[in-house]
ROVOLUM-984770 format. One record per residue: residue number from 0; residue in three letters; x, y, z of N, C-alpha, C in turn. Coordinates in steps of 0.02 Angstrom, whole numbers. Layout:
i,aa,n_X,n_Y,n_Z,ca_X,ca_Y,ca_Z,c_X,c_Y,c_Z
NUM,ALA,X,Y,Z,X,Y,Z,X,Y,Z
...
END
This chain:
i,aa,n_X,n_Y,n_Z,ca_X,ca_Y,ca_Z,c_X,c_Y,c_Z
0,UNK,3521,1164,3427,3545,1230,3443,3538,1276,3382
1,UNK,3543,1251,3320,3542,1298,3269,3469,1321,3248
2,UNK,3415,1279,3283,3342,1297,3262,3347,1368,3324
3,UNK,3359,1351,3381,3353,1396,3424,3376,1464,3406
4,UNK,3452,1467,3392,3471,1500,3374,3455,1547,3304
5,UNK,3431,1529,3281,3380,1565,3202,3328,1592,3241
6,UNK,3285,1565,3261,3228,1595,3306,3230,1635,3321
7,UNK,3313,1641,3370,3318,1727,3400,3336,1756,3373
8,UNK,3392,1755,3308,3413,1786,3264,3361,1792,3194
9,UNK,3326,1788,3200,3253,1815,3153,3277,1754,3089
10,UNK,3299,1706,3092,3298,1656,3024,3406,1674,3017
11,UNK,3403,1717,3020,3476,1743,3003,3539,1667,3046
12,UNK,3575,1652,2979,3620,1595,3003,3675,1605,3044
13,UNK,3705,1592,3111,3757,1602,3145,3814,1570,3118
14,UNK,3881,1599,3115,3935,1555,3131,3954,1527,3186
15,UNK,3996,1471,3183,4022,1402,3204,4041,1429,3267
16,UNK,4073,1498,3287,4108,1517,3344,4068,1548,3388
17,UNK,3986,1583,3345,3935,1587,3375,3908,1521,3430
18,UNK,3906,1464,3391,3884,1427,3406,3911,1397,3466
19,UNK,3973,1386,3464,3998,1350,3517,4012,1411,3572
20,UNK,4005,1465,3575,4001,1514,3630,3926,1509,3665
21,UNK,3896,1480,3617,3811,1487,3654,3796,1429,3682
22,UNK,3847,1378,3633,3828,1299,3682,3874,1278,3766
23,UNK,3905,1327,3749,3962,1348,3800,3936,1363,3867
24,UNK,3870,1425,3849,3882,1473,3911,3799,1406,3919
25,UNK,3776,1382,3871,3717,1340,3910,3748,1277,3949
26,UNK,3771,1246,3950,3820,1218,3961,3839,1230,4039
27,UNK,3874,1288,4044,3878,1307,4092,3798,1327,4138
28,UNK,3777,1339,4113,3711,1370,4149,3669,1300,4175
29,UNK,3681,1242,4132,3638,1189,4171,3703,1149,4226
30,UNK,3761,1152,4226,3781,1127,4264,3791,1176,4354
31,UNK,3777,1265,4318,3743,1282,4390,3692,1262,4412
32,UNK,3655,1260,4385,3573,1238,4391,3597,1154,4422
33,UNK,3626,1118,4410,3612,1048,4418,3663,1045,4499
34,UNK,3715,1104,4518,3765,1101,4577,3708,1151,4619
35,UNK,3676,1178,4614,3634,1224,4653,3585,1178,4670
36,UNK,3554,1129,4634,3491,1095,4640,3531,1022,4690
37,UNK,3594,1020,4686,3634,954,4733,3636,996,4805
38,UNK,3630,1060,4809,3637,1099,4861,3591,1103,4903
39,UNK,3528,1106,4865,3459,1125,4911,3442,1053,4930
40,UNK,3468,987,4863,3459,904,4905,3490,906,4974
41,UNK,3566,921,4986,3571,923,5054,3548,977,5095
42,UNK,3514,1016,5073,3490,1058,5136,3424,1037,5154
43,UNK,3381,985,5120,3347,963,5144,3344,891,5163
44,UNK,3436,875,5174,3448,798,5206,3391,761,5180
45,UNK,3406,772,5085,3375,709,5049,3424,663,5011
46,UNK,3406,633,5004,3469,572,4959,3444,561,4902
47,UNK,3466,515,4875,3448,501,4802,3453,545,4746
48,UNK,3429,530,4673,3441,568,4635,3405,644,4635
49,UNK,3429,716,4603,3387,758,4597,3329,763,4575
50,UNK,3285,784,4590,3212,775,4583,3188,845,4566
51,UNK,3124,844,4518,3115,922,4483,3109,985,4565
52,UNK,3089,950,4587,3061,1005,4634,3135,1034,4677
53,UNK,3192,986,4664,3252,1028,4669,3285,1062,4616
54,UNK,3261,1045,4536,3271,1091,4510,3241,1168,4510
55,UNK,3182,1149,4521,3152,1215,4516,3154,1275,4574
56,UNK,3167,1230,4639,3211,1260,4687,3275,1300,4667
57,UNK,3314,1261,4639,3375,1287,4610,3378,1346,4559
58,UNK,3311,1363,4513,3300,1389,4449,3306,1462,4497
59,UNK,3251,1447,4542,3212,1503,4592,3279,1535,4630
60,UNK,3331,1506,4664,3400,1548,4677,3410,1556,4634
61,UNK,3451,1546,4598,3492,1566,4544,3453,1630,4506
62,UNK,3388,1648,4484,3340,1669,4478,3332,1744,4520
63,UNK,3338,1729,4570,3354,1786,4626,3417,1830,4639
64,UNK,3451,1781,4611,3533,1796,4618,3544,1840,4569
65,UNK,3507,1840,4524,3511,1872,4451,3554,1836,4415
66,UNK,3552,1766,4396,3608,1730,4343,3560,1699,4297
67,UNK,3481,1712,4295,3448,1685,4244,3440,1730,4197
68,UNK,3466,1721,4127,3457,1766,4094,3399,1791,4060
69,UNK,3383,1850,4069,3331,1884,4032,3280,1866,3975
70,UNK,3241,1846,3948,3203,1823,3904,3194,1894,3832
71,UNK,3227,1865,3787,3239,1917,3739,3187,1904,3684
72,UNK,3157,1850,3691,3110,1850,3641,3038,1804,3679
73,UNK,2980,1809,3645,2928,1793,3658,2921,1713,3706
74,UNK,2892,1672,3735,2877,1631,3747,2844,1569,3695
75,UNK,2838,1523,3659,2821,1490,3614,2760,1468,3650
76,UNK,2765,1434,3701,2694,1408,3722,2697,1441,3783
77,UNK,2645,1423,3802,2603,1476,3877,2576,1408,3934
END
């Protein structure tokens, strides 16, 4: 988290309360992602474990919903 976090903050070091607010709200953001993606398993009366193509199902609501946040800096790879 702290490489990430420099990245977006141009090299510049965060504090500790930074930190755990950002590991916080990710945190939260994959366990929507992981209850949204258990959602679309039963709507397609599948069993077993989640599988990418229900994540990415899941990315795609949530996505629509407007809860994916914005991309503030460049993409690293393409």
């Amino acid at each position: 988290m702290d490489k990430l976090l420099e990245s977006i903050t141009g090299g510049k070091k965060t504090n500790d309360t930074t930190k755990i607010v950002v590991c916080g709200r990710a945190k939260m953001f994959v366990g929507e992602l992981v209850e949204t993606a258990r959602v679309v398993t039963r709507e397609r009366k599948e069993s077993g474990p989640i599988r990418p193509c229900h994540i990415r199902e899941s990315y795609r609501r949530l996505k629509l919903q407007g809860k994916v946040p914005k991309r503030s800096v460049p993409r690293l790879f393409h």
